[in-house]
ROSE-4610 file (N, C-alpha, C; in Angstrom, 1 decimal, always signed):
// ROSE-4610
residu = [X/X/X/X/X/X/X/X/X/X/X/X/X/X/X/X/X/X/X/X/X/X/X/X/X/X/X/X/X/X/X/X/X/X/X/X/X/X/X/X/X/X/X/X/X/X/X/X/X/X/X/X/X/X/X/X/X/X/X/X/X/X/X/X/X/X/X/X/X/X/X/X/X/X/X/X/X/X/X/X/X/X/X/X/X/X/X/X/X/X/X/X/X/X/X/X/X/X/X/X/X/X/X/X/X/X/X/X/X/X/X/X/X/X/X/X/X/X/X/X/X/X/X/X/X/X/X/X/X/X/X/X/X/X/X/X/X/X/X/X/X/X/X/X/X/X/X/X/X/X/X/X/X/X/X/X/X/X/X/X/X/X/X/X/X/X/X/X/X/X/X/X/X/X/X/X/X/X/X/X/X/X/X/X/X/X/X/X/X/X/X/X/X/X/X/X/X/X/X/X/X/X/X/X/X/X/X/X/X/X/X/X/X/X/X/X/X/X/X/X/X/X/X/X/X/X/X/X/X/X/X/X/X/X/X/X/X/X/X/X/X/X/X/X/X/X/X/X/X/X/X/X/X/X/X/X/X/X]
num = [1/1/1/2/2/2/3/3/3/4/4/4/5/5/5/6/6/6/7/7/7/8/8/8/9/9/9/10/10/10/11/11/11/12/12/12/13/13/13/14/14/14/15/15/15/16/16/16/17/17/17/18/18/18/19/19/19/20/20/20/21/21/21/22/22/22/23/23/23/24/24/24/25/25/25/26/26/26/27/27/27/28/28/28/29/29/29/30/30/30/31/31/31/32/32/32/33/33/33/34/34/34/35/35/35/36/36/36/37/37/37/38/38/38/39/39/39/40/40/40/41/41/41/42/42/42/43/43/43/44/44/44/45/45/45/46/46/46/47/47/47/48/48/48/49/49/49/50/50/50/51/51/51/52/52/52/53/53/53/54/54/54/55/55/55/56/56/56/57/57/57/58/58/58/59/59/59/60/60/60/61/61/61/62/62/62/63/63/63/64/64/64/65/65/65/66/66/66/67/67/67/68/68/68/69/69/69/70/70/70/71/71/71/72/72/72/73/73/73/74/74/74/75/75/75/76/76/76/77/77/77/78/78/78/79/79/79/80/80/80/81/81/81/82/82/82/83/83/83/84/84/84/85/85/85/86/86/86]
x = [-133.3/-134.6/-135.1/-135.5/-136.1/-137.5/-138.8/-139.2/-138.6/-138.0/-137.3/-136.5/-136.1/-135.3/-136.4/-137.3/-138.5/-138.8/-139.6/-140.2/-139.3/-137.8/-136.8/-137.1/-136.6/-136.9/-137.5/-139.0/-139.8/-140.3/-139.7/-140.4/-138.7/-137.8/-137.4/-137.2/-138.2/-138.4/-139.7/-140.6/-141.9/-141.6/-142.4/-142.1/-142.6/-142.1/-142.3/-143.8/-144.7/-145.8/-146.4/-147.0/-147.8/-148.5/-149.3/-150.6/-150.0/-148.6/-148.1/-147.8/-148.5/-148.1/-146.5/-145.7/-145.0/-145.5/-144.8/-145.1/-146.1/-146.6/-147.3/-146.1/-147.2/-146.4/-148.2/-147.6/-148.3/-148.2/-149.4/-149.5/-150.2/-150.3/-150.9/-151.8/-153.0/-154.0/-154.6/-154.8/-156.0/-155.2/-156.5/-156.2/-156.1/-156.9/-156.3/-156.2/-157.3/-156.5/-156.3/-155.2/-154.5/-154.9/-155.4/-156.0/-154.6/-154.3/-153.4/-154.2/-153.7/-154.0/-152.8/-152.8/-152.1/-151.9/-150.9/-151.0/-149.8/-150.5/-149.1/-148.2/-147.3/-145.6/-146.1/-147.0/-147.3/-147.5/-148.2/-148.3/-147.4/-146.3/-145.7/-145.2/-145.2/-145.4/-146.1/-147.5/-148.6/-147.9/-148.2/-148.0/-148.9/-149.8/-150.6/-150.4/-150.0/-149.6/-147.8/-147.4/-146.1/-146.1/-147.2/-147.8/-147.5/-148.7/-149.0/-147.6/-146.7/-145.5/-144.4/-144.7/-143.9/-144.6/-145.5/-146.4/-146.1/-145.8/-145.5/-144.5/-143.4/-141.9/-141.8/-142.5/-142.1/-143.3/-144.5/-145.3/-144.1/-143.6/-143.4/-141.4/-141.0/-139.5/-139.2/-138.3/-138.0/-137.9/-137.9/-138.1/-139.3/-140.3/-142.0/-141.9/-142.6/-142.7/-143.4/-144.3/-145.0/-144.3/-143.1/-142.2/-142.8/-144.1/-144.4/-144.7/-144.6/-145.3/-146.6/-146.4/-148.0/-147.9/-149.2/-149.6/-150.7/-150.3/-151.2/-152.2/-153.1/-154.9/-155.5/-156.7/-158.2/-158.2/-159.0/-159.3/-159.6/-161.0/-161.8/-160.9/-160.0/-159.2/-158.1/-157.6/-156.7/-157.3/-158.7/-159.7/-159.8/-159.9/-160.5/-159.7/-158.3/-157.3/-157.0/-156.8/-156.5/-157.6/-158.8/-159.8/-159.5/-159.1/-159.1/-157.4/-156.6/-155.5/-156.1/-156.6/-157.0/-157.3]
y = [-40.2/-40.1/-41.4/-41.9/-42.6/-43.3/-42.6/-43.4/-44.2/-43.3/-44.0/-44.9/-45.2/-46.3/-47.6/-47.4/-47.9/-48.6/-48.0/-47.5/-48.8/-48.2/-49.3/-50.3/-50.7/-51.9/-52.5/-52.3/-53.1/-53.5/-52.6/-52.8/-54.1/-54.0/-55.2/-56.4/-56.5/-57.9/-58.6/-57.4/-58.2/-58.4/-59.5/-60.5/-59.5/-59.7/-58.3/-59.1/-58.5/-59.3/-57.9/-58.3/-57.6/-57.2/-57.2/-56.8/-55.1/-54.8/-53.5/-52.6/-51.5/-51.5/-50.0/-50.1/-48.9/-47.8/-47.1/-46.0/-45.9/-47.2/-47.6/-48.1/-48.7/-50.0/-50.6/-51.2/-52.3/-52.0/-51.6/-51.4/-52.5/-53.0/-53.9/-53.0/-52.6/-51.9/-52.3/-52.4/-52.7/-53.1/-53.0/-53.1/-54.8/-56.0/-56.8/-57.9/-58.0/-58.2/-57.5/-57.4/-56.5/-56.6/-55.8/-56.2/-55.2/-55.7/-55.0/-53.8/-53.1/-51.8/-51.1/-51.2/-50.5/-49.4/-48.2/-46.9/-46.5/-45.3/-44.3/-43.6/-43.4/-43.3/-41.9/-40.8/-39.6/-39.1/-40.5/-40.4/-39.9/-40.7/-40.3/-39.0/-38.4/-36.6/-35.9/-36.3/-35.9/-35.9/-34.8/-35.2/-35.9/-35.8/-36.7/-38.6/-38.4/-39.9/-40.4/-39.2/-39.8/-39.7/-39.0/-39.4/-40.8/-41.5/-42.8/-43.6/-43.2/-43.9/-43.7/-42.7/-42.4/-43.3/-43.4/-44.3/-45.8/-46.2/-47.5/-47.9/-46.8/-46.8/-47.1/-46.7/-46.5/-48.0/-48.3/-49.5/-50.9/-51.0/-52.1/-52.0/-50.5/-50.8/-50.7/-51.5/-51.7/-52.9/-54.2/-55.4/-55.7/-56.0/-56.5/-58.0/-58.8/-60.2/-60.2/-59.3/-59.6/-59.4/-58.5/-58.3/-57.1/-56.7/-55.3/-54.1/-52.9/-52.1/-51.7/-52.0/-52.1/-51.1/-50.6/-49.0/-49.4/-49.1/-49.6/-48.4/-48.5/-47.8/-48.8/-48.1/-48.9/-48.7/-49.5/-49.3/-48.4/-48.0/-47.2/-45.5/-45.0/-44.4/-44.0/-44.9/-45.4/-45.0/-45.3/-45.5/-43.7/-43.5/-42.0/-41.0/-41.2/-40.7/-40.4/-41.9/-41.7/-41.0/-41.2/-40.7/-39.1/-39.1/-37.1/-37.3/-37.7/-37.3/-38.1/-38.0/-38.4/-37.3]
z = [-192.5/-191.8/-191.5/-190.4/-190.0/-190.7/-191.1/-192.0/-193.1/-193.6/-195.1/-194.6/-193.3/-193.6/-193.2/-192.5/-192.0/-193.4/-194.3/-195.5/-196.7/-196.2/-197.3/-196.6/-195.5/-194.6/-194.9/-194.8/-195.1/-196.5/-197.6/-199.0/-199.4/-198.6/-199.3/-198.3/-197.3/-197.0/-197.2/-198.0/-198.3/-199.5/-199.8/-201.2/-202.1/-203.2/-204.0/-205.1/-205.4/-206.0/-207.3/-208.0/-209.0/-208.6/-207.1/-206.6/-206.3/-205.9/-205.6/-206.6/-207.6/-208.6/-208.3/-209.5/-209.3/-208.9/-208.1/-207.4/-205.6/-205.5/-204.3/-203.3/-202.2/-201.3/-200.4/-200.2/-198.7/-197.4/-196.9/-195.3/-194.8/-193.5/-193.1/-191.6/-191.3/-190.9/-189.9/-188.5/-188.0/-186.5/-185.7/-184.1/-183.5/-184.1/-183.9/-185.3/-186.0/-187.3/-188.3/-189.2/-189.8/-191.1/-192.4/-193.6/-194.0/-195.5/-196.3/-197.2/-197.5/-197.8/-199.3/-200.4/-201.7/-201.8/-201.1/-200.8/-201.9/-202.4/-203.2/-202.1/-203.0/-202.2/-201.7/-202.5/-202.4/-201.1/-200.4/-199.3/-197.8/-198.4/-197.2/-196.8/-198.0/-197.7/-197.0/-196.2/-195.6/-194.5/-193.5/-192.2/-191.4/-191.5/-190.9/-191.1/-192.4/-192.6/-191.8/-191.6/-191.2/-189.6/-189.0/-188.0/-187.3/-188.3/-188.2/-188.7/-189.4/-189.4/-188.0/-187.3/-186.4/-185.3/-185.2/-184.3/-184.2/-185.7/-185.7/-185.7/-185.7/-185.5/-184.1/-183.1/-181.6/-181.4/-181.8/-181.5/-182.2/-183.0/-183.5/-183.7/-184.1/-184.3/-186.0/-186.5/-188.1/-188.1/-187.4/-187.7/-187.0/-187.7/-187.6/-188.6/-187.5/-188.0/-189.2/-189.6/-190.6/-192.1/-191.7/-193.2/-193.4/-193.7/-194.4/-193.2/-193.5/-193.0/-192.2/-190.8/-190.0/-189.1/-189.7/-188.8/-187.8/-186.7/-185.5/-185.4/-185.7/-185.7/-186.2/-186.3/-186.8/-187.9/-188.3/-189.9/-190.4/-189.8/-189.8/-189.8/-189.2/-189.2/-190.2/-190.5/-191.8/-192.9/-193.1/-194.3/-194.0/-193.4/-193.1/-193.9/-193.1/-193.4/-194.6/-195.5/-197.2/-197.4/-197.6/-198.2/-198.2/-197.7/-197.0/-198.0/-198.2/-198.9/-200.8/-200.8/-202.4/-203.1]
C-alpha cells in the first residue's frame, strides 16, 4: 500500500530523536510554514487521516526535502482533525 511505503519512507530518513515516542511519528503541518506535529500510529487507520496522506502523496511524492512526512493543509485543519480522532 502506498501510505506505508510513504509512512516507511519517511520514518527512516528522519533522524530518529527521543522527541518521537514508540508507537507515534512526525508530521510536518502547514500552508507556508510547516510546524512538526507527534501523532500516534493509530492514526493512520482513520480515513479521514489517510485522506490527508493521499493528498500529500500526489502534493509532494515519497521523496520530500524535508525527510519527514508533510501534509499539505492548514494548521488549523490538521488541529481539527486529530482533536476529533482522540
Amino acid at each position: 500500500m502506498a501510505i506505508r511505503k510513504m509512512l516507511r519512507r519517511s520514518l527512516s530518513t528522519e533522524k530518529r530523536s527521543a522527541e518521537v515516542p514508540k508507537g507515534h511519528f512526525a508530521v510536518y503541518v502547514g500552508e507556508n510554514e510547516k510546524k512538526r506535529f507527534v501523532i500516534p500510529v493509530s492514526y493512520l487507520n482513520n480515513p479521514s487521516f489517510q485522506e490527508l496522506l493521499f493528498q500529500a502523496e500526489e502534493e509532494y511524492g515519497f521523496d520530500h526535502p524535508t525527510g519527514g512526512l508533510t501534509i499539505p493543509c492548514s494548521e488549523d485543519l490538521f488541529v481539527n482533525l486529530t482533536s476529533s480522532l482522540r
